[in-house]
PLY file of the C-alpha trace (Angstrom):
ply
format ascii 1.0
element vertex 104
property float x
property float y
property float z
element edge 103
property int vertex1
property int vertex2
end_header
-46.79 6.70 112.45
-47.49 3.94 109.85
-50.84 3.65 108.01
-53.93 2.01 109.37
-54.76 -1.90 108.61
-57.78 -0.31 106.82
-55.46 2.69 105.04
-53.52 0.45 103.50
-56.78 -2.09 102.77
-58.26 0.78 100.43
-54.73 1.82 99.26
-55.02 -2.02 97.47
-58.68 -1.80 96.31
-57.76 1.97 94.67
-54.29 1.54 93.01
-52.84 -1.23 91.12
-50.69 -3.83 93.25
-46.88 -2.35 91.99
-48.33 1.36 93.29
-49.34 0.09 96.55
-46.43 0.87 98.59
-45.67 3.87 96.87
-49.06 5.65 97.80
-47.80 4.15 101.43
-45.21 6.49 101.29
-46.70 9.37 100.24
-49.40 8.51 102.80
-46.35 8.96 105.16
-45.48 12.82 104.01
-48.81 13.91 105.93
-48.82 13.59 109.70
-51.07 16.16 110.83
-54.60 16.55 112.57
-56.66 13.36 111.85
-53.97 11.24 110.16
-56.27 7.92 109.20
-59.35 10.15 108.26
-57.35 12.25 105.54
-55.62 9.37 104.17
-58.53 7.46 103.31
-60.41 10.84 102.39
-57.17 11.36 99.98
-57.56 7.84 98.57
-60.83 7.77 97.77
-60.55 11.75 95.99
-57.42 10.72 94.22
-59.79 8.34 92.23
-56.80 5.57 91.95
-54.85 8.26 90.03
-51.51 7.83 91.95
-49.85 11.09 90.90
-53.12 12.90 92.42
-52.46 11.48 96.30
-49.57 14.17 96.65
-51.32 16.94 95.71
-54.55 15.88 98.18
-52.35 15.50 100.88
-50.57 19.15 100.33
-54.18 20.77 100.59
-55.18 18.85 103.55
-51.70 19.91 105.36
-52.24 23.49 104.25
-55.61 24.09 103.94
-57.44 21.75 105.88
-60.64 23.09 106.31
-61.12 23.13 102.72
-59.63 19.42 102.43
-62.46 18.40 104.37
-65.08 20.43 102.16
-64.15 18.35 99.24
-63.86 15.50 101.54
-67.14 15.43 102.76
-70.50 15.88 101.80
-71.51 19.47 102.38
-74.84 20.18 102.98
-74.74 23.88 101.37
-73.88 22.37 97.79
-75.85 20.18 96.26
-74.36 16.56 95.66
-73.66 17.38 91.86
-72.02 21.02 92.13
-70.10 18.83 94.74
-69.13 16.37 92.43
-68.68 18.69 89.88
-65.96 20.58 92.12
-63.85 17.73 92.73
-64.20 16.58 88.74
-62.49 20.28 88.35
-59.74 19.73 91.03
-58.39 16.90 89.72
-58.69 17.95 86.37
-56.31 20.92 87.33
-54.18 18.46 88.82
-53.98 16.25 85.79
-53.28 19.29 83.51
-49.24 19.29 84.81
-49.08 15.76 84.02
-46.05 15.07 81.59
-46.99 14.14 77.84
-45.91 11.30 76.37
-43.77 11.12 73.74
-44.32 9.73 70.41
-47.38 10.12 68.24
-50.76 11.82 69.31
0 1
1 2
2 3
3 4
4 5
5 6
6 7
7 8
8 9
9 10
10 11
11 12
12 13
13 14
14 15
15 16
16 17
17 18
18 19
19 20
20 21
21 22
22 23
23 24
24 25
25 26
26 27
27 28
28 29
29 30
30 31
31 32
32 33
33 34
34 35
35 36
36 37
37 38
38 39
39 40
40 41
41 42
42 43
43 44
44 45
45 46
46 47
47 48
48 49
49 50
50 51
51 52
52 53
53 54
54 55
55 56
56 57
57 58
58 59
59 60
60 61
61 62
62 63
63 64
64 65
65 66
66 67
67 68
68 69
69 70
70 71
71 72
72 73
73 74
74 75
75 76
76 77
77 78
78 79
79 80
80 81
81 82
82 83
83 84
84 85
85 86
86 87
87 88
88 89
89 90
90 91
91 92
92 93
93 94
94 95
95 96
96 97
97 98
98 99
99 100
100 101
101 102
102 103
């Protein structure tokens, strides 16, 4: 099934214009319960980091009840510890990035 209208709408306000059609694509990869919802909920945690959109998408296809805790709002966390937990996931996702080369 393709994206939404308003999937790919925030896919242009969150990634630059030559990145749009690739986070399309990986948007196609996931195809389970709530399609639209956890695309734009992948979107908007990937932060406009492209490479992140992948790695969103695995959790919600595997783990989908803890997708949507980082997803949402939960009301047994406050807003900052909430924050604070999706700050660390993509951190850990960043860390495998490749470096580089050339002078630090």
């Amino acid at each position: 099934m393709p994206v939404s209208p308003d999937t790919r709408e925030l896919c242009q306000a969150a990634y630059a214009p030559e990145l749009v059609e690739l986070a399309v694509s990986a948007l196609g990869t996931y195809s389970g319960p709530d399609e639209a919802w956890v695309h734009q909920a992948a979107i908007r945690l990937s932060e406009g980091e492209l490479h992140r959109l992948p790695r969103w998408l695995s959790e919600a296809e595997h783990r989908l009840e803890s997708f949507r805790w980082y997803a949402e709002e939960p009301a047994d966390v406050s807003p900052e510890s909430h924050r604070f937990a999706v700050e660390f996931i993509n951190g850990l996702i960043d860390k495998d990035l490749p470096k580089l080369p050339g002078p630090h």
